[in-house]
C-alpha positions as CSV (number, residue, x, y, z in Angstrom):
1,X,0.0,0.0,0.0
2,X,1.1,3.3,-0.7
3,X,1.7,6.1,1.7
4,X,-0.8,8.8,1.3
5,X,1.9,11.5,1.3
6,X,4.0,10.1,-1.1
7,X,1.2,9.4,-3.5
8,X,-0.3,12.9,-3.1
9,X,3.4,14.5,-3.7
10,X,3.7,11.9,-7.1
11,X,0.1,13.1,-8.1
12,X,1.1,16.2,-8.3
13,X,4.4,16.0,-10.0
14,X,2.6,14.0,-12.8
15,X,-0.7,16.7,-12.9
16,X,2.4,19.1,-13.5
17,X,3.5,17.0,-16.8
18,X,0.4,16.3,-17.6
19,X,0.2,20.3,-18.3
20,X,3.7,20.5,-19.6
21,X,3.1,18.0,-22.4
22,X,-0.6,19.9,-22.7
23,X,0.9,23.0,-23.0
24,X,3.7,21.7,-25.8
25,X,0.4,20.3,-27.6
26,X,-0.8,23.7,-27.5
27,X,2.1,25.4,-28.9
28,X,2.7,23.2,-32.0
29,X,-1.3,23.5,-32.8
30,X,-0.8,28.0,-32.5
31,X,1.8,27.5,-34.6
32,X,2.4,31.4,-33.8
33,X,5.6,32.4,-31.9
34,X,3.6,34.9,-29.7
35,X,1.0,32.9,-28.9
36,X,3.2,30.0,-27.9
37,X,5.8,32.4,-26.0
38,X,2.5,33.2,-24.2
39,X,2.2,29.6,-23.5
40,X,5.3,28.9,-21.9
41,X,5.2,32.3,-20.4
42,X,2.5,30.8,-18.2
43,X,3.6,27.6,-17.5
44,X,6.7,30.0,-15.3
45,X,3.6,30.2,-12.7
46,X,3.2,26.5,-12.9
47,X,6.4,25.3,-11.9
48,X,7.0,27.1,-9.1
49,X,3.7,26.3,-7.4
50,X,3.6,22.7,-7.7
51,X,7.3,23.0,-6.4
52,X,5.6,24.7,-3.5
53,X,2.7,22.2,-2.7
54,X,4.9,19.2,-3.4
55,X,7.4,20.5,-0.8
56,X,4.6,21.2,1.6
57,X,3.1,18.3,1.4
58,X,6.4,16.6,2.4
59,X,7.4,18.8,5.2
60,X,3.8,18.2,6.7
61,X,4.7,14.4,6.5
62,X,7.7,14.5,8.1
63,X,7.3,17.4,10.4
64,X,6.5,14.9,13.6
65,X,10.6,13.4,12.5
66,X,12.3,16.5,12.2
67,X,13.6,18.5,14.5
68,X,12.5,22.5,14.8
69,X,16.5,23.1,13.4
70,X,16.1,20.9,10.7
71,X,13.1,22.4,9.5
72,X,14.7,25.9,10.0
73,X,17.7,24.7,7.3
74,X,14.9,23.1,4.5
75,X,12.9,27.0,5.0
76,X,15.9,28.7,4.3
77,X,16.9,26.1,1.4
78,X,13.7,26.8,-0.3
79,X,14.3,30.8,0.4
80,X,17.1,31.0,-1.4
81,X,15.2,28.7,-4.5
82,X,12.6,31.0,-4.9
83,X,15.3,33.8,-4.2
84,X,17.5,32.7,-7.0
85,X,14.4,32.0,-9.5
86,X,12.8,35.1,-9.1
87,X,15.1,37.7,-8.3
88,X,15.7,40.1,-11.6
């Protein structure tokens, strides 16, 4: 049986290719560079919240087996993702 986290965290990561490969199938059938710029353009949003509620979901399962230091280290780990993705 699976666990419950882990299959919520794998649902996720294949509803997020599931709208990568629809969003490809979308480009190719615009055939239009702006239109398919506007595509991808979107998926940027995507990407970084599935990252988000995958991650979540994680912490959640294992907060009861980490320690309040631990935790402190994977927050600041993910800070400086998001720091280094979004910063101009």
């Amino acid at each position: 049986m699976l666990n419950k986290i882990v299959l919520s965290m794998a649902s996720l990561r294949i509803t997020s290719g599931m709208i990568e490969i629809c969003a490809a199938l979308l480009m190719l059938r615009l055939n239009q560079i702006d239109k398919a710029l506007l595509v991808n353009s979107s998926l940027a949003l995507v990407g970084p919240l599935i990252l988000i509620a995958t991650t979540t979901i994680g912490l959640v399962g294992l907060s009861d087996k980490l320690s309040f230091g631990k935790l402190a280290w994977i927050a600041a780990g993910i800070a400086c993702l998001f720091i280094g993705i979004l910063k101009k």
